[in-house]
N, CA, C and O atoms as a GROMACS GRO file, in nm:
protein
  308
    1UNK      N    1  14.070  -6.615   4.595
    1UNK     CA    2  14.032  -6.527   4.706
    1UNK      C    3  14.058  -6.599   4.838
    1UNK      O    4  14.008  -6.709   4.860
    2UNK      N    5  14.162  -6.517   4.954
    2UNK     CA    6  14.170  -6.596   5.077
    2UNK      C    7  14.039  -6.591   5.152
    2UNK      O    8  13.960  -6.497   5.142
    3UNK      N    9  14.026  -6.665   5.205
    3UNK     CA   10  13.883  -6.692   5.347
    3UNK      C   11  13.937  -6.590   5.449
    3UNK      O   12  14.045  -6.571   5.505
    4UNK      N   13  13.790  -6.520   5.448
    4UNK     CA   14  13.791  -6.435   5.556
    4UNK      C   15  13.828  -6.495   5.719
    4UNK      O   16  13.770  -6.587   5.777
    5UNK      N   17  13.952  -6.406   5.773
    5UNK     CA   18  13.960  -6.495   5.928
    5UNK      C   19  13.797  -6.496   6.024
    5UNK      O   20  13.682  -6.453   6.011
    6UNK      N   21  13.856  -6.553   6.095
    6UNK     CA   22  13.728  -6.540   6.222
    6UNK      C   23  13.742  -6.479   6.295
    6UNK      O   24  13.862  -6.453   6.302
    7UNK      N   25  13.665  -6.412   6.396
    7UNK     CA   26  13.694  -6.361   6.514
    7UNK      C   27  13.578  -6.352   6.568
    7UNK      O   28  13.473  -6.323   6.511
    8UNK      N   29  13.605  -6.391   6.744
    8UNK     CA   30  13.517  -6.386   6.792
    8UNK      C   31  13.543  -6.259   6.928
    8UNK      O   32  13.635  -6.249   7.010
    9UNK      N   33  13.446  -6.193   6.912
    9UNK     CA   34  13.407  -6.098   7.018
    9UNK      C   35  13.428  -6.159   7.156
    9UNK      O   36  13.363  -6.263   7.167
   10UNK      N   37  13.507  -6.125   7.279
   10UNK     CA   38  13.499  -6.161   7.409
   10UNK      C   39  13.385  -6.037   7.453
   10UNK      O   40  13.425  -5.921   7.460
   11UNK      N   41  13.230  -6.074   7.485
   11UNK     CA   42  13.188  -5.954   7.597
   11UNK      C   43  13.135  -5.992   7.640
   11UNK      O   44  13.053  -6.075   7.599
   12UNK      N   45  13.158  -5.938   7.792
   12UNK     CA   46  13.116  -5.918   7.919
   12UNK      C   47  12.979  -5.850   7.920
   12UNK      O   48  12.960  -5.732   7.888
   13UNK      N   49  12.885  -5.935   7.960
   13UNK     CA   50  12.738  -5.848   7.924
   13UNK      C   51  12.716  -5.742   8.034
   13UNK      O   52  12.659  -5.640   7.996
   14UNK      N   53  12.753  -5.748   8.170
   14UNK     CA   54  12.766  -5.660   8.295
   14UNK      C   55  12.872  -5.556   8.256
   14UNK      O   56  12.847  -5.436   8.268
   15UNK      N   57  12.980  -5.596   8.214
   15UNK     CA   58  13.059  -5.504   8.199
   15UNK      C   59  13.072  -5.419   8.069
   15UNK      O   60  13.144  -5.323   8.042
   16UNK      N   61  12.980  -5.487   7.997
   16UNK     CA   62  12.948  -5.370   7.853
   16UNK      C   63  12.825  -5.268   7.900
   16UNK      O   64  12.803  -5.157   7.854
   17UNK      N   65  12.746  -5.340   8.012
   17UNK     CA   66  12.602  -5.244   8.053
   17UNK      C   67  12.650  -5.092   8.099
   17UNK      O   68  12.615  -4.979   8.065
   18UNK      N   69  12.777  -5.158   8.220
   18UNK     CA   70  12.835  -5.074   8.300
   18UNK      C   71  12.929  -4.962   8.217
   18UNK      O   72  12.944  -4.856   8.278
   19UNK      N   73  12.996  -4.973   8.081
   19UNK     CA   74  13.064  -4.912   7.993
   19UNK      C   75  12.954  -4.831   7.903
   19UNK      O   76  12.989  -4.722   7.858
   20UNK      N   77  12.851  -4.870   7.880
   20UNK     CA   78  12.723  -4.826   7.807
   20UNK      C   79  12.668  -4.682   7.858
   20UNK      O   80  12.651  -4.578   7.796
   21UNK      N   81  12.644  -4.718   8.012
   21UNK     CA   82  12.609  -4.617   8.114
   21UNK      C   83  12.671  -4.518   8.149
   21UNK      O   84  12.606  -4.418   8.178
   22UNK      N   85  12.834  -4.514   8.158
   22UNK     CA   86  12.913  -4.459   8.168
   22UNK      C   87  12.955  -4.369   8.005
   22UNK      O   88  12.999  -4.255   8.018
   23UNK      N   89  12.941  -4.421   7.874
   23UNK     CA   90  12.918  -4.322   7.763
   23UNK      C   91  12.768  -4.234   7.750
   23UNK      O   92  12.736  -4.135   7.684
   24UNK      N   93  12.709  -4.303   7.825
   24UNK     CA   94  12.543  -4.206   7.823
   24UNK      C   95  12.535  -4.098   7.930
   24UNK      O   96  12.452  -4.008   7.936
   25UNK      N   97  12.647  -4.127   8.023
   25UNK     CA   98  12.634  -4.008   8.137
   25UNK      C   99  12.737  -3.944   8.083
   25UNK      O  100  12.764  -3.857   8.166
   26UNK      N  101  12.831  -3.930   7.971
   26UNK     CA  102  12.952  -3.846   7.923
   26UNK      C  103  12.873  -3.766   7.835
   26UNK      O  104  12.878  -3.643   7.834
   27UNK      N  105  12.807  -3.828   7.767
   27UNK     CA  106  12.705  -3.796   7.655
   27UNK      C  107  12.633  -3.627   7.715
   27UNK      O  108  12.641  -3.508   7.685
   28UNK      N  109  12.564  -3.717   7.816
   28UNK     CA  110  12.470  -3.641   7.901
   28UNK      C  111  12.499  -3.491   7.932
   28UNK      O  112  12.436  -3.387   7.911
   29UNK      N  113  12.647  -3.528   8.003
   29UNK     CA  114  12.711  -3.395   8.045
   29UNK      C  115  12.743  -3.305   7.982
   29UNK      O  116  12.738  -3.186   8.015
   30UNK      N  117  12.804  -3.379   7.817
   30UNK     CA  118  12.869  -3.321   7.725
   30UNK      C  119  12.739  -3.181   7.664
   30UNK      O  120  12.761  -3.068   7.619
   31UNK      N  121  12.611  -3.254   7.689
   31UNK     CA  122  12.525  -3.179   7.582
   31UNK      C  123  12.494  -3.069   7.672
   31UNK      O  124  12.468  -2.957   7.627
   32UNK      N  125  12.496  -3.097   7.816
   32UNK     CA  126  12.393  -3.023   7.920
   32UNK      C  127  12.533  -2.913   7.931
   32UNK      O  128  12.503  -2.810   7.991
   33UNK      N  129  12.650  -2.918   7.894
   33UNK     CA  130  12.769  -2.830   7.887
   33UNK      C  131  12.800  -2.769   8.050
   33UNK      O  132  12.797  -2.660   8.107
   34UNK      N  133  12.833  -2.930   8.086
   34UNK     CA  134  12.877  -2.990   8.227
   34UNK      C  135  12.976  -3.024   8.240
   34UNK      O  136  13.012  -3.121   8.173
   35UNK      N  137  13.042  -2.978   8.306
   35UNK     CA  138  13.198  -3.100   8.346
   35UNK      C  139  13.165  -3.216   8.406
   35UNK      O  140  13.083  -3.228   8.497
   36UNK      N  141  13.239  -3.316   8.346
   36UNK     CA  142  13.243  -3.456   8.363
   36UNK      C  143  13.374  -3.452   8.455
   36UNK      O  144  13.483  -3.399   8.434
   37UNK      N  145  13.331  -3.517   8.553
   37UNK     CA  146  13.465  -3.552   8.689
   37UNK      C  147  13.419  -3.736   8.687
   37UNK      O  148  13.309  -3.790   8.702
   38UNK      N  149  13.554  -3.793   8.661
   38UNK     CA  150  13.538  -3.891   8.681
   38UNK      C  151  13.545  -3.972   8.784
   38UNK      O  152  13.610  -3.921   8.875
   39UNK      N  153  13.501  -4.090   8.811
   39UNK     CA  154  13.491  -4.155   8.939
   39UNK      C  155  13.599  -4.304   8.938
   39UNK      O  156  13.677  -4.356   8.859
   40UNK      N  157  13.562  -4.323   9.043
   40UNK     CA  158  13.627  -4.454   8.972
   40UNK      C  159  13.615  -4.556   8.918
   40UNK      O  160  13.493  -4.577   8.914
   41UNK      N  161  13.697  -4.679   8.847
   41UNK     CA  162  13.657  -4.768   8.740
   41UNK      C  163  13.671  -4.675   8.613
   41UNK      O  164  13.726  -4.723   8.514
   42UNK      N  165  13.617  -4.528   8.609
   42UNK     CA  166  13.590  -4.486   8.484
   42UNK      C  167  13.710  -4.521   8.371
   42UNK      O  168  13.682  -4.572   8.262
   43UNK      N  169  13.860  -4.483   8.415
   43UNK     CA  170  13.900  -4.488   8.311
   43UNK      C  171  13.893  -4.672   8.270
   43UNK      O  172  13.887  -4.706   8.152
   44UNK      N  173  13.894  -4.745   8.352
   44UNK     CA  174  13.926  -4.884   8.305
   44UNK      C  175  13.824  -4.924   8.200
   44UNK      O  176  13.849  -5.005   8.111
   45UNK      N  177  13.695  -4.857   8.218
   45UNK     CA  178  13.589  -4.863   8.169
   45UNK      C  179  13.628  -4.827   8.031
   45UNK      O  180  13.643  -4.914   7.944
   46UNK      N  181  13.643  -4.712   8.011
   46UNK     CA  182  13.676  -4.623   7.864
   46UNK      C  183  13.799  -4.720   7.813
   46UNK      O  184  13.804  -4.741   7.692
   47UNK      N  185  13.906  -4.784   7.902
   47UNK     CA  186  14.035  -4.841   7.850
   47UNK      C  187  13.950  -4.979   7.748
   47UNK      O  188  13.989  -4.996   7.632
   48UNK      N  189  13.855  -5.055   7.796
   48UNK     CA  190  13.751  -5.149   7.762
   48UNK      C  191  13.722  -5.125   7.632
   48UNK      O  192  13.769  -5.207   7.554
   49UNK      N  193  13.665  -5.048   7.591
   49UNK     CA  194  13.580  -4.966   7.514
   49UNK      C  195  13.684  -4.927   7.393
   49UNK      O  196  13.666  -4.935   7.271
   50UNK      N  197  13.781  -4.890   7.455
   50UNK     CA  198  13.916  -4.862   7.299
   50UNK      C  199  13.944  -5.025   7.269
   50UNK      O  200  13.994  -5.061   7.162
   51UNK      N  201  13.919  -5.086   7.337
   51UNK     CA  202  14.008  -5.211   7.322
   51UNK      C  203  13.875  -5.310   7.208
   51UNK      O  204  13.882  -5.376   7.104
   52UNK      N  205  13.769  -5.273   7.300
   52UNK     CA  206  13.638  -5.321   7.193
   52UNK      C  207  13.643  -5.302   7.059
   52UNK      O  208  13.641  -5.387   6.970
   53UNK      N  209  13.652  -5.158   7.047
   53UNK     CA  210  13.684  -5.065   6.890
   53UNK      C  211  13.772  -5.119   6.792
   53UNK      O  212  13.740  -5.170   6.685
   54UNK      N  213  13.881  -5.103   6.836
   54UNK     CA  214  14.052  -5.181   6.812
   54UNK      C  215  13.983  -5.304   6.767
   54UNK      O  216  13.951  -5.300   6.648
   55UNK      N  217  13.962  -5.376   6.810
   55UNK     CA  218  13.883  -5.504   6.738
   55UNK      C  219  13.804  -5.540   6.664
   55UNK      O  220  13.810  -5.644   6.598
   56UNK      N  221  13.692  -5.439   6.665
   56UNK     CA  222  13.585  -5.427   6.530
   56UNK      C  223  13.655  -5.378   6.416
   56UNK      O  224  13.635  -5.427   6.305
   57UNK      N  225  13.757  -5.258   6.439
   57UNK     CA  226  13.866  -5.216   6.336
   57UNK      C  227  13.925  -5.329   6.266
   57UNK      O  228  13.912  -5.355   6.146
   58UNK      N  229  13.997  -5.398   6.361
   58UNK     CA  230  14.069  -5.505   6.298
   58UNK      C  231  13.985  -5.613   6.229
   58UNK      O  232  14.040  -5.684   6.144
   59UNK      N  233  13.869  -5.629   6.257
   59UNK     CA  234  13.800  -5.770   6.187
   59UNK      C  235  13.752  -5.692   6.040
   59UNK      O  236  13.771  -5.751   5.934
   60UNK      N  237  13.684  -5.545   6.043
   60UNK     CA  238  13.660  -5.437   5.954
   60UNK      C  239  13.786  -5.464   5.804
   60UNK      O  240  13.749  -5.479   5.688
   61UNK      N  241  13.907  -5.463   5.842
   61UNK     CA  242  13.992  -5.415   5.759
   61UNK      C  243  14.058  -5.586   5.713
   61UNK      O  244  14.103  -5.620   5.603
   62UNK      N  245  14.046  -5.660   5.820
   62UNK     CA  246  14.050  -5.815   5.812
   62UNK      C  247  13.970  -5.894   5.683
   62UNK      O  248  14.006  -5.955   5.583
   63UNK      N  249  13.861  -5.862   5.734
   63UNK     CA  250  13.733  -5.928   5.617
   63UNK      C  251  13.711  -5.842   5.546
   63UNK      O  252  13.668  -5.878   5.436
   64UNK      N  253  13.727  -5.701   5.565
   64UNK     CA  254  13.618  -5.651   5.451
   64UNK      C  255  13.706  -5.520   5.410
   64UNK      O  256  13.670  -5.419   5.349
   65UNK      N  257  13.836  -5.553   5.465
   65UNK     CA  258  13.920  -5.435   5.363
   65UNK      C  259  13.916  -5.279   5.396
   65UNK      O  260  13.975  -5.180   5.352
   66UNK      N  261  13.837  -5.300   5.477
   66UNK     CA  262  13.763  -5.152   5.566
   66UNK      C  263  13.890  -5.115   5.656
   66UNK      O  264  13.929  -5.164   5.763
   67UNK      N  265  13.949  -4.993   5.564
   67UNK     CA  266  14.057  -4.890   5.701
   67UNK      C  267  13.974  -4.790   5.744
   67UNK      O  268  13.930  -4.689   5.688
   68UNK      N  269  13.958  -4.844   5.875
   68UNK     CA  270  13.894  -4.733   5.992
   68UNK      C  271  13.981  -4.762   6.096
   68UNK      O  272  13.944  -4.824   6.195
   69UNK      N  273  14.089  -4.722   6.080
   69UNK     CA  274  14.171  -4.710   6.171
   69UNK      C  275  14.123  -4.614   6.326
   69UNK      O  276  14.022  -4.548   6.299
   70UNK      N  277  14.153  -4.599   6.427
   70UNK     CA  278  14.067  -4.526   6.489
   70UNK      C  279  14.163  -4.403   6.570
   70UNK      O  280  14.125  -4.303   6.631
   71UNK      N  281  14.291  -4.452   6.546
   71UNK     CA  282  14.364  -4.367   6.592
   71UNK      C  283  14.472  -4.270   6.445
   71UNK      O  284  14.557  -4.335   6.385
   72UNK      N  285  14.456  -4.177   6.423
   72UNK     CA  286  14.575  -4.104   6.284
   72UNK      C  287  14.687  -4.130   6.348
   72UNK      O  288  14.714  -4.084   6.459
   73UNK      N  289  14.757  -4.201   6.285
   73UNK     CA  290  14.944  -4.185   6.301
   73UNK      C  291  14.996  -4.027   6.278
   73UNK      O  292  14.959  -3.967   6.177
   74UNK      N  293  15.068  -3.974   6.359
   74UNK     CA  294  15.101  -3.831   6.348
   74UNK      C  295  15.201  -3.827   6.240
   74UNK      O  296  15.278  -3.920   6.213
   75UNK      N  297  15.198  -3.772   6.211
   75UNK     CA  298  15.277  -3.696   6.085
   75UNK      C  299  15.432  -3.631   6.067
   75UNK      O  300  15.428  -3.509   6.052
   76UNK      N  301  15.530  -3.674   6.066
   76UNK     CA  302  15.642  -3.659   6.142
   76UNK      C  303  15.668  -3.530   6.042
   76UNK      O  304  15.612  -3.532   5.932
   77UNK      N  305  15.752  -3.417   6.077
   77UNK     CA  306  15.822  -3.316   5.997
   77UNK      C  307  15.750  -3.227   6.073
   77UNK      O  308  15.764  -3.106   6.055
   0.00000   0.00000   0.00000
């Protein structure tokens, strides 16, 4: 059996608070059946946040064989 790789998480504890806040006010809007207008930072914020994912994916399917891919490859034909 190969050894599971390592990986270590890079986070930004300000800038995960600030990404946190920003899914709880999407959240928010989403339920209260609000339009969400974004401000700025937002998308860099959300760009953060795929990039976080992408990485738990990869350590997921790394160590533990887990496909949770997070994006479907489209389907050509």
């Amino acid at each position: 059996m190969t050894e599971p790789k390592n990986y270590a998480l890079r986070l930004d504890g300000p800038l995960l608070r600030n990404q946190r806040q920003l899914l709880l006010k999407v959240a928010d809007h989403a339920r209260r059946r609000l339009p969400y207008v974004a401000e700025a930072g937002d998308e860099d914020l959300l760009e953060g946040l795929t990039t976080l994912l992408d990485e738990i994916a990869d350590q997921a399917h790394d160590q533990h064989g887990i496909d949770c891919l997070l994006v479907k490859e489209r389907e050509e034909g």
